[in-house]
C-alpha positions as a Markdown table, in Angstrom:
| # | Residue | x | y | z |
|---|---|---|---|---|
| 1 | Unk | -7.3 | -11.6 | -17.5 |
| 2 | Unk | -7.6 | -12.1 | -13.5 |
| 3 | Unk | -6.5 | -9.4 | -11.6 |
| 4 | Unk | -5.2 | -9.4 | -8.0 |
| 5 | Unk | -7.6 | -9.1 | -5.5 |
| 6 | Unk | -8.1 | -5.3 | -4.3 |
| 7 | Unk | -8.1 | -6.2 | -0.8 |
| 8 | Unk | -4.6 | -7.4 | -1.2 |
| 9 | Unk | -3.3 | -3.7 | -2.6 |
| 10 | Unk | -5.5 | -2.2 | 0.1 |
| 11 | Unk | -3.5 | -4.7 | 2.7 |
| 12 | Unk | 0.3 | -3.9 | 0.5 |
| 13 | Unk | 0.0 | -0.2 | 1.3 |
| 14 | Unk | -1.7 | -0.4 | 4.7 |
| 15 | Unk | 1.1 | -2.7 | 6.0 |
| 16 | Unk | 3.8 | 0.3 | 5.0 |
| 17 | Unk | 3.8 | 1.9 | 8.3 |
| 18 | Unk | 7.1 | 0.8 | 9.7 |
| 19 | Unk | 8.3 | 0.9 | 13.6 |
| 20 | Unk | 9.1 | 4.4 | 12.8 |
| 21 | Unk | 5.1 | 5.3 | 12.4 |
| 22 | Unk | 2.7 | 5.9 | 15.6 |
| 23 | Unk | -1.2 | 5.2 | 15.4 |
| 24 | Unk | -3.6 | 7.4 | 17.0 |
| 25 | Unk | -7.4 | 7.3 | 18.1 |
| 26 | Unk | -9.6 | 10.0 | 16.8 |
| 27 | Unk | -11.5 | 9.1 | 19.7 |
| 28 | Unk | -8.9 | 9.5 | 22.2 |
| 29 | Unk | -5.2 | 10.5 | 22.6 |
| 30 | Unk | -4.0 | 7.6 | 25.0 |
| 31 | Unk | -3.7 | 5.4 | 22.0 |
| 32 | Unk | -1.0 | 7.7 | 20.7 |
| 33 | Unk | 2.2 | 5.3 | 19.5 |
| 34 | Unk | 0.4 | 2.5 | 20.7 |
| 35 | Unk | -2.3 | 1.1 | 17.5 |
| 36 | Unk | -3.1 | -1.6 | 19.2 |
| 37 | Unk | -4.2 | 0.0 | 22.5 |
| 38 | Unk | -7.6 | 1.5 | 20.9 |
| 39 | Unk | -9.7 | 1.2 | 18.9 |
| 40 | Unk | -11.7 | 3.5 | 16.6 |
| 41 | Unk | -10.7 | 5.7 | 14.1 |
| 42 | Unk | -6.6 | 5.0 | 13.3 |
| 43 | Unk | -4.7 | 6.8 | 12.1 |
| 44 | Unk | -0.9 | 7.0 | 11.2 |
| 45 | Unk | 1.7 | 9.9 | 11.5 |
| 46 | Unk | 5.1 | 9.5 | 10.8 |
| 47 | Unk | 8.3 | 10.2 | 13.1 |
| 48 | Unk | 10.6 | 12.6 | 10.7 |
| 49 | Unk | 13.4 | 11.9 | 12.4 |
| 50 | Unk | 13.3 | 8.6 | 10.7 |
| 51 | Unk | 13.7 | 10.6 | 7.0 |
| 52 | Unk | 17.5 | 11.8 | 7.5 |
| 53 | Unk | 18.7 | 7.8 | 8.2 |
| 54 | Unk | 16.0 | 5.6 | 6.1 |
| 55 | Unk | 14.3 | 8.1 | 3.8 |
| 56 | Unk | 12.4 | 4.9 | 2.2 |
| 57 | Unk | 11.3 | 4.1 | 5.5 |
| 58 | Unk | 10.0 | 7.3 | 6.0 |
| 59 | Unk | 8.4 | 8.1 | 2.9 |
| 60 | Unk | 6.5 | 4.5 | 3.1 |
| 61 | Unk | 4.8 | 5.8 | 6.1 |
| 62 | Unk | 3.7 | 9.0 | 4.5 |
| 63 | Unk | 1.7 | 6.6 | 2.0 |
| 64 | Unk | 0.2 | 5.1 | 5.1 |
| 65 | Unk | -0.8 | 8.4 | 6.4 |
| 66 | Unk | -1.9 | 9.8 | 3.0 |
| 67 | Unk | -4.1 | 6.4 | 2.4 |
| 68 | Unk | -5.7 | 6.9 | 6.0 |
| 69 | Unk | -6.8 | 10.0 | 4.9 |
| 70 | Unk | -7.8 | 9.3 | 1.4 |
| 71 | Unk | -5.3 | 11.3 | -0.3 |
| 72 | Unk | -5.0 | 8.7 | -3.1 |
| 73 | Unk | -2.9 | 11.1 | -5.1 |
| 74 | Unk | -0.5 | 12.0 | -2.0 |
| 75 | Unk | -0.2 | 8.2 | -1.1 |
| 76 | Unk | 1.3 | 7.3 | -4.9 |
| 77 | Unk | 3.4 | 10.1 | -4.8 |
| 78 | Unk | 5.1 | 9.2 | -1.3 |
| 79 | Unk | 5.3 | 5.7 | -2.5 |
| 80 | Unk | 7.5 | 6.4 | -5.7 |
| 81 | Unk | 9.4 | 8.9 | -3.1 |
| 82 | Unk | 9.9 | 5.9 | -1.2 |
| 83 | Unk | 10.8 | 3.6 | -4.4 |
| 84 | Unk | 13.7 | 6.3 | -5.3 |
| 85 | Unk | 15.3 | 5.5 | -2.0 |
| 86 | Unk | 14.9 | 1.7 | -2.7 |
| 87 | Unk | 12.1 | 0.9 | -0.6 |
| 88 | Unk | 10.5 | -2.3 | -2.1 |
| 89 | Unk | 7.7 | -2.8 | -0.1 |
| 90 | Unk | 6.2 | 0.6 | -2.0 |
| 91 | Unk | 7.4 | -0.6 | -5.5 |
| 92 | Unk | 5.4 | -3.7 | -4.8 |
| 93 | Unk | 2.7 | -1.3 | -3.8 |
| 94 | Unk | 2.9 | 0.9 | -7.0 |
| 95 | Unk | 3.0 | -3.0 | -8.9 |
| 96 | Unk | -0.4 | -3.6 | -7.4 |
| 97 | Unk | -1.7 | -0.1 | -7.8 |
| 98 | Unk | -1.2 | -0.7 | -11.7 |
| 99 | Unk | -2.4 | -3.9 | -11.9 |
| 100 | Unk | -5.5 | -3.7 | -10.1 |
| 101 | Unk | -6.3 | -0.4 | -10.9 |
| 102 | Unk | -8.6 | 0.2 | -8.1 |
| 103 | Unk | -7.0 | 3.3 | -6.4 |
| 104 | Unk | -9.2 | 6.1 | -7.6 |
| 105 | Unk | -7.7 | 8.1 | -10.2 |
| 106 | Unk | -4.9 | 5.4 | -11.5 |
| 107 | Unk | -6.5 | 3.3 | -14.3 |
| 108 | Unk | -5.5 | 0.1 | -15.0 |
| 109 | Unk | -1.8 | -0.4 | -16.6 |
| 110 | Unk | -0.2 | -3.8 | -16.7 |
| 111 | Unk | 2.8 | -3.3 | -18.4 |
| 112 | Unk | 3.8 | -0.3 | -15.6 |
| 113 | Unk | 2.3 | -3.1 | -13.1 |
| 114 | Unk | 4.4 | -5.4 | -14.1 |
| 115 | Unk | 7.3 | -3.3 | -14.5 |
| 116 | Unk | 6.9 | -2.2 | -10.9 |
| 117 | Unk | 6.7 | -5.4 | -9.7 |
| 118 | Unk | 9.6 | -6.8 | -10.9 |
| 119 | Unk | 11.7 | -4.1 | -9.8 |
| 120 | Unk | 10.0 | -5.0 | -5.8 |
| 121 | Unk | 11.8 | -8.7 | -6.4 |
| 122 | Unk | 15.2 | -7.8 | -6.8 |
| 123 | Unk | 16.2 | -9.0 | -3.3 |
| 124 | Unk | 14.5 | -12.2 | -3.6 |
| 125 | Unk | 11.5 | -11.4 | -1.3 |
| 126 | Unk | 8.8 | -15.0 | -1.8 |
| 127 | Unk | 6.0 | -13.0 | -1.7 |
| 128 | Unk | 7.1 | -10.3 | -4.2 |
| 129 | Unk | 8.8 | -12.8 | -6.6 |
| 130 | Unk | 5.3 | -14.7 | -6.3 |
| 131 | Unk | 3.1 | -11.6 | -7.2 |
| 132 | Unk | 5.2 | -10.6 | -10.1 |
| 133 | Unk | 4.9 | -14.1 | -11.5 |
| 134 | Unk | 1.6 | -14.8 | -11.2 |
| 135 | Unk | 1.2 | -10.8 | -12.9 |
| 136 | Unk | 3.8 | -12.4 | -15.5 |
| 137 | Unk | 1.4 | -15.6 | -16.5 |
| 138 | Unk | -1.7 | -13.4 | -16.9 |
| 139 | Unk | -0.4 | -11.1 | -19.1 |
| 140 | Unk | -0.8 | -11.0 | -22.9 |
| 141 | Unk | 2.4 | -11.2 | -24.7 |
| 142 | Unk | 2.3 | -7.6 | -25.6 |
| 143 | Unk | 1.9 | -6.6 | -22.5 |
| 144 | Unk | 5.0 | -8.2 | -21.1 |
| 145 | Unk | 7.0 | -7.1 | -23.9 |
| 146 | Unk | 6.0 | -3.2 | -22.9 |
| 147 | Unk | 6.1 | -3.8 | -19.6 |
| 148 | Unk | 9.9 | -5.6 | -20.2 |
| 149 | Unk | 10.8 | -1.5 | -21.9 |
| 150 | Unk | 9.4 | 0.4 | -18.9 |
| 151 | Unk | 11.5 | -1.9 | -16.1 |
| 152 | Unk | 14.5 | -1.2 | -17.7 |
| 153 | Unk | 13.5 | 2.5 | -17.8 |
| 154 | Unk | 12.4 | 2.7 | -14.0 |
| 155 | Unk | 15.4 | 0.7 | -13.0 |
| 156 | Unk | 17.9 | 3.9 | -14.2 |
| 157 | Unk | 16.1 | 5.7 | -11.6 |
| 158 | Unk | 14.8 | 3.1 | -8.5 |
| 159 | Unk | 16.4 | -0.7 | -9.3 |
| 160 | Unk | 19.0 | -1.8 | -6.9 |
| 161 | Unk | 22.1 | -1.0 | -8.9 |
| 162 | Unk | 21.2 | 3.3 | -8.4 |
| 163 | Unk | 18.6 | 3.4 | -5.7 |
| 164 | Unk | 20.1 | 0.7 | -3.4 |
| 165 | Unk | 23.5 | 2.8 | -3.4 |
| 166 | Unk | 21.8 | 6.0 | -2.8 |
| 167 | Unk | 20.0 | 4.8 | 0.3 |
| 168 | Unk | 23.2 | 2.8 | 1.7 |
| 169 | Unk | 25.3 | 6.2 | 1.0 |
| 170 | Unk | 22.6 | 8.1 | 3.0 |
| 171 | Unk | 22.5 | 6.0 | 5.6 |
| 172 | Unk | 26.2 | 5.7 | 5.9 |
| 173 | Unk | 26.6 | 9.4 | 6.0 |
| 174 | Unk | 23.7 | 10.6 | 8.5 |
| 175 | Unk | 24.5 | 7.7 | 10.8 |
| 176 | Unk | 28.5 | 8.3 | 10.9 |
| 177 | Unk | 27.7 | 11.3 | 13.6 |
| 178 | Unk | 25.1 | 9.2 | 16.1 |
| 179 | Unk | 28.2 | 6.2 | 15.9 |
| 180 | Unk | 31.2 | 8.5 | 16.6 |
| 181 | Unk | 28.9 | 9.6 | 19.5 |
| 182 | Unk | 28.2 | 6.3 | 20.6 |
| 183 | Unk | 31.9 | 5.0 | 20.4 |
| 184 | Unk | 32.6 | 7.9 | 22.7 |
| 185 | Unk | 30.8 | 5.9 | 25.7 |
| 186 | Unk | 28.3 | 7.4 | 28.3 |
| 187 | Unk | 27.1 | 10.5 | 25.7 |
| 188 | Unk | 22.9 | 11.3 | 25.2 |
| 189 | Unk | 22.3 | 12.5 | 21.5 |
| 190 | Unk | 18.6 | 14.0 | 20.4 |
| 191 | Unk | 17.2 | 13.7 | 17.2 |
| 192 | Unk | 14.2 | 15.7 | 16.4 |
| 193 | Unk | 11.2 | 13.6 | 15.9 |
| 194 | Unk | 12.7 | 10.6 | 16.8 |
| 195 | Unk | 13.9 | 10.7 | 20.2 |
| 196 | Unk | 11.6 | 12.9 | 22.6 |
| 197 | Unk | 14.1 | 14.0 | 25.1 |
| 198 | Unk | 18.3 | 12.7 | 25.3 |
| 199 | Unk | 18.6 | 9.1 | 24.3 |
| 200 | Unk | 22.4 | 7.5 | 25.2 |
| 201 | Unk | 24.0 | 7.4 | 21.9 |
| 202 | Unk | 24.7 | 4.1 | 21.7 |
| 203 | Unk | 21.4 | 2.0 | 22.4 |
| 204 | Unk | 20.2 | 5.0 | 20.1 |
| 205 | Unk | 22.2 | 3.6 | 17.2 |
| 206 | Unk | 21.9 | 0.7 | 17.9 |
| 207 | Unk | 18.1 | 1.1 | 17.7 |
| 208 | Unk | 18.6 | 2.9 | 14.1 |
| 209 | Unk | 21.2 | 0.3 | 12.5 |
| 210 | Unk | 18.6 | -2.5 | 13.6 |
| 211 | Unk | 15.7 | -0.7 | 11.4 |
| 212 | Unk | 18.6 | -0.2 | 8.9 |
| 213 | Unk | 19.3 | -4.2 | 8.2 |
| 214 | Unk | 15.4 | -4.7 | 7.5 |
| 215 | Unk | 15.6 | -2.0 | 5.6 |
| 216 | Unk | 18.6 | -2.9 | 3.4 |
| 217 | Unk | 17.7 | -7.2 | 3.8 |
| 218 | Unk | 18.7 | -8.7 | 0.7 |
| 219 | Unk | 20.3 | -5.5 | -0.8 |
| 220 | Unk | 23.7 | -6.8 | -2.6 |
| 221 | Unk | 27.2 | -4.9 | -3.1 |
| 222 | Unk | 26.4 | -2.4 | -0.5 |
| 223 | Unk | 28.1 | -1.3 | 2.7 |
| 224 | Unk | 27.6 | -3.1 | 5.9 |
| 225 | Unk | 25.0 | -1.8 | 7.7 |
| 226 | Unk | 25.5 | -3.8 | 11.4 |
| 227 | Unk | 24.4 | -3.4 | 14.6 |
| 228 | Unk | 27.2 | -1.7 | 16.9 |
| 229 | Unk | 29.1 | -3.3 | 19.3 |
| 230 | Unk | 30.0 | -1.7 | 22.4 |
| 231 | Unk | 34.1 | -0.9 | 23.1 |
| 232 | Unk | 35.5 | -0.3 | 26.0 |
| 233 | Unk | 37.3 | 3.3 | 25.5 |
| 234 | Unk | 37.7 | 5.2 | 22.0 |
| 235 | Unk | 41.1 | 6.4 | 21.0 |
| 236 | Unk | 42.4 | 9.6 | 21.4 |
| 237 | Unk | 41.9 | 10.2 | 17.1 |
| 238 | Unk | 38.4 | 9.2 | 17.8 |
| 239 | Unk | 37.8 | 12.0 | 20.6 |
| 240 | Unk | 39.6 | 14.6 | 18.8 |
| 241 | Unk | 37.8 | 13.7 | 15.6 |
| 242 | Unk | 34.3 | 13.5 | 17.9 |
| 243 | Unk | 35.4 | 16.9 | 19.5 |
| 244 | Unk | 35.7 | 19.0 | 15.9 |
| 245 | Unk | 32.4 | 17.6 | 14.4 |
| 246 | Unk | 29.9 | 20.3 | 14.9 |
| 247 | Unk | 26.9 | 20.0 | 17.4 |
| 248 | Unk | 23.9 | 18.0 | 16.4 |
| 249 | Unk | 20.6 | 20.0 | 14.6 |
């Protein structure tokens, strides 16, 4: 059978590193959170802020940094991390590393491959419903039959249905803090790792519901997710609700 080209796994995982990831230049520390400022040796490290709000997010870019590195076996561990908080980008990534088999130390296995794949196209994505066909019409019979047992297997743990609803209920409960803040008006909030001194609370959430609506795109039966709008005063509830929350870690 014809397997994916390895340059297009290689290109899957490399592309993992979201906004929340900074490059830097062995050869010089300007570069840092700019990649395309230098050149050189790049490398990826990962905000952790980012893991409390989007812990796909985050765990995709620990792939990235693992794969810079040459951890092979790190990388495939943070992607099904990733995966069990519904990040499709890494169960598309696992789908490749299956079929191709060309991550040292992870033979090929097209049923798993397959599996994999199929769980990345839930939402609809062209690319990953394209992959997962074309996996799909080069397969054996057999193959597709096994690989039909393991999705439903995996999809008890990372489909949509269970994954999706643990990442929206993650989100929804780190991110209810930052947006009492912000309805407040005029208050700074720090995050460790994500904010490097006082950020005004609102543009602050607004910055982390934007990453959350790529993050959840195409992700049905869940909670809204939206971007903030600004109000012009909070209620007196609000405050007192805002005032008895304790102080941020």
């Amino acid at each position: 059978m014809k397997k994916h080209r390895p340059s297009i796994l290689l290109m899957a995982i490399a592309l993992l590193a979201p906004p929340m990831a900074q490059g830097t230049s062995a050869n010089s520390n300007a570069s840092k959170g700019n990649p395309e400022a230098a050149g050189g040796d790049q490398r990826t490290y990962c905000s952790d802020g980012w893991e409390r709000f989007l812990p796909g997010d985050y765990y995709a870019c620990r792939a990235r940094y693992h794969l810079d590195r040459k951890h092979f076996r790190q990388a495939v561990e943070m992607l099904k991390v990733a995966a069990y908080w519904a990040n499709k980008d890494a169960q598309h990534a696992l789908g490749l590393t299956y079929i191709n088999g060309d991550i040292p130390g992870f033979p090929v296995n097209r049923p798993l491959g397959i599996a994999w794949l199929a769980l990345a196209a839930e939402r609809k994505n062209a690319d990953y419903v394209r992959d997962y066909s074309i996996a799909v019409l080069q397969s054996s019979p057999s193959d597709i039959s096994s690989a039909s047992k393991m999705y439903v297997a995996l999809s008890k743990t990372y489909g949509d249905r269970v994954a999706g609803k643990r990442a929206t209920n993650r989100f929804t409960r780190e991110v209810q803090p930052l947006d009492n803040a912000a309805a407040m008006g005029g208050n700074f909030y720090y995050i460790s790792g994500l904010t490097p001194l006082p950020e005004g609370a609102f543009a602050l959430s607004q910055k982390v519901h934007k990453q959350a609506e790529k993050a959840f795109e195409g992700l049905q039966g869940t909670v809204s997710v939206g971007v903030l709008e600004r109000v012009e005063a909070p209620s007196p509830a609000l405050r007192k609700r805002y005032k008895t929350q304790p102080s941020e870690k």
